[in-house]
C-alpha positions in Angstrom: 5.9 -59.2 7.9 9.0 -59.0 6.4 7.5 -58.2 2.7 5.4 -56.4 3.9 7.4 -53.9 4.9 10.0 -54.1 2.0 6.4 -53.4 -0.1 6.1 -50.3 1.6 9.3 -49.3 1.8 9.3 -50.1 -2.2 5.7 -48.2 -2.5 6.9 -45.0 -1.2 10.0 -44.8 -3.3 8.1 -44.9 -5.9 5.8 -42.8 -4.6 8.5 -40.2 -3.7 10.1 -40.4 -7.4 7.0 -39.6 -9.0 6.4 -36.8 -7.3 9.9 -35.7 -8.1 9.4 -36.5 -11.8 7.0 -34.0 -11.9 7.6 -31.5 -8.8 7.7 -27.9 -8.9 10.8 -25.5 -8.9 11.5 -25.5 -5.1 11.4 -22.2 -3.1 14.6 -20.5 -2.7 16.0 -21.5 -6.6 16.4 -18.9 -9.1 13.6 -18.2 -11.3 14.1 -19.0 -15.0 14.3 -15.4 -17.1 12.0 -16.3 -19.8 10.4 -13.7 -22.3 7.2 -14.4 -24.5 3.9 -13.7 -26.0 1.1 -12.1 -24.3 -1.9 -10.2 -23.9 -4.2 -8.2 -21.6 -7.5 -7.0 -22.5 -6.8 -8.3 -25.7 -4.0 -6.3 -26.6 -0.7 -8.0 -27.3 2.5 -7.3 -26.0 5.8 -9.2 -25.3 5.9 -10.1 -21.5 9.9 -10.0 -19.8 10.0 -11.9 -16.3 13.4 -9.7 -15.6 11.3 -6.5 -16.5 8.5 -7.4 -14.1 10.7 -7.8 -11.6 11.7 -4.5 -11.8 8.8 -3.3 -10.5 8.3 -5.9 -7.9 7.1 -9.8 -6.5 5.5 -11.7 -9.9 2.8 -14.4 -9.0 3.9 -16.5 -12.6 0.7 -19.3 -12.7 0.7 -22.1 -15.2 -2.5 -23.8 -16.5 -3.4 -26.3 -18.9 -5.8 -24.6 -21.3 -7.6 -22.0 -22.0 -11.6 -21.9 -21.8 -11.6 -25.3 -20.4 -13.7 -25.4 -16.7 -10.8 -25.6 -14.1 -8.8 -22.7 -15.9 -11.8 -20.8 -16.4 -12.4 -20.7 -12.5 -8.8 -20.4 -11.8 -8.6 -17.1 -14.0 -12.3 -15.6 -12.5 -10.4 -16.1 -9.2 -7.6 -14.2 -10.6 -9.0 -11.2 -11.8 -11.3 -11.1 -8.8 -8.2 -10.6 -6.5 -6.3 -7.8 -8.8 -7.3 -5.4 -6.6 -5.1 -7.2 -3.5 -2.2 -8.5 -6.0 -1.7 -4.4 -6.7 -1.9 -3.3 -3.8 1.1 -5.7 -2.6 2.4 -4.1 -6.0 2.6 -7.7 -7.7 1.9 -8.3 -11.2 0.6 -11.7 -12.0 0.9 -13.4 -15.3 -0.9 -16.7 -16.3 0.9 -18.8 -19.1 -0.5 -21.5 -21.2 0.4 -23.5 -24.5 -2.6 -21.9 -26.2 -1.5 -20.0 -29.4 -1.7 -16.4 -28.6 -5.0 -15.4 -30.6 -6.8 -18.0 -28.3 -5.3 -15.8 -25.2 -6.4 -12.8 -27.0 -10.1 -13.9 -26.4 -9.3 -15.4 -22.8 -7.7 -12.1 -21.6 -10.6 -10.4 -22.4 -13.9 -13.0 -20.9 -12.1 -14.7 -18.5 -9.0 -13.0 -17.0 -11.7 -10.1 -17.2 -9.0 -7.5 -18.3 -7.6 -7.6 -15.5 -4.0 -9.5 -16.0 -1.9 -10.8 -18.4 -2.1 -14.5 -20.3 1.3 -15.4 -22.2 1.9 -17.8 -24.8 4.3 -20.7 -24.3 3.0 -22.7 -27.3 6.6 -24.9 -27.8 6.5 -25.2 -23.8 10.3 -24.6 -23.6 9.2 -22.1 -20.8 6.9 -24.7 -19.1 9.6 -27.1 -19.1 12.0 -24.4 -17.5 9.9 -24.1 -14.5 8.5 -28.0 -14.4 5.2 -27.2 -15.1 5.3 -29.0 -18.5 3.0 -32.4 -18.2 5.3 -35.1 -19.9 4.2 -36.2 -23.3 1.9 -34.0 -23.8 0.7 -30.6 -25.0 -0.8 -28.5 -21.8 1.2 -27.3 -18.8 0.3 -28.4 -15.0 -1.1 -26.2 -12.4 1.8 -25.1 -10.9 1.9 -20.9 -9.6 4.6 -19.3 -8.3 5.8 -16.2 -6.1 8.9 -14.8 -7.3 10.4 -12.2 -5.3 12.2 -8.8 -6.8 15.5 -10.7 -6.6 14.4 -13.3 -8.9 14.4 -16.0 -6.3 11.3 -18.4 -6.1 9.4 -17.5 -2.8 6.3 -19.9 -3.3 5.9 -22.9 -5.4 2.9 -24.9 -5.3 1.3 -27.4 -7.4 -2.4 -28.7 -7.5 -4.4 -29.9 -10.2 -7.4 -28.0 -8.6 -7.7 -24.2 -9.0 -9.1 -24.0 -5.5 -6.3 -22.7 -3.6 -3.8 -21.0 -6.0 -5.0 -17.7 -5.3 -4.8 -17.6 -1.2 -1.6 -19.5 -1.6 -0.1 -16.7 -3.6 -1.8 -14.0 -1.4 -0.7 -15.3 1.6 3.3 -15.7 0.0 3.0 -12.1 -1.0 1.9 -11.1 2.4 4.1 -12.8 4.0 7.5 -11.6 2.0 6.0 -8.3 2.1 6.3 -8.8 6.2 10.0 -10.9 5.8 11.0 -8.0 3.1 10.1 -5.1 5.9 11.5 -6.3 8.6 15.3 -6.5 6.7 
């Protein structure tokens, strides 16, 4: 009984320190300012996190690649909910490791011209916000809320694309409600 319970005890340690390893920025920190890369419709441009801000919330997404199936979804989901991300005067910005010409194409077909894709090809971004995969040359799925004030209102991470979207929708909502009622 004993070792049994030491082995669970032991398990979820272990458990508990790799999902640390590779956790997301926790809600409440400061969002990294990062500058880089990007393009919409196809057009390139240099994306500022601290100029976004300006002009209100940024839902900041991380994916692995471009074109593959999971990012393709995750980016038709996107674009399909522009219409609700501006009217809660968000801008949303989806950053990969791709090089920027391969964005160039995605922003068109997938993100459907709809939002921005940004270039984080050395991943010194990715790593900023924990969303680089260790050893390797993609980014998690890891999206983010980031409030006006530069502090992280939603982090969540899931390999699926499923849920990224409502998550971020719902944040948004819900600091617009928090953010009214100050």
């Amino acid at each position: 009984m004993a070792k049994r319970k030491l082995f669970g005890l032991i398990l979820t340690a272990g458990l508990m320190l790799s999902l640390q390893a590779n956790a997301a920025l926790p809600t409440g920190d400061k969002a990294p300012a990062f500058t880089l890369p990007a393009s919409l419709a196809g057009h390139e441009f240099s994306f500022s996190l601290a100029k976004a801000l300006k002009k209100g919330p940024v839902v900041l997404y991380f994916y692995p690649a471009a074109f593959t199936p999971g990012c393709t979804i995750e980016a038709h989901d996107f674009a399909e909910a522009m219409d609700q991300f501006q009217a809660m005067n968000a801008t949303v910005i989806g950053i990969s490791m791709d090089q920027l010409d391969t964005l160039k194409k995605f922003s068109v077909s997938e993100c459907r011209s709809r939002f921005a894709v940004a270039a984080d090809e050395s991943g010194s971004v990715s790593a900023l916000y924990d969303a680089k995969q260790s050893h390797d040359t993609h980014a998690a799925r890891v999206s983010y809320v980031i409030a006006p004030d530069g502090k992280i209102f939603l982090s969540y991470e899931n390999r699926s694309p499923d849920e990224h979207v409502t998550r971020a929708l719902a944040a948004l909502q819900k600091w617009k409600t928090d953010s009214s009622r100050h």
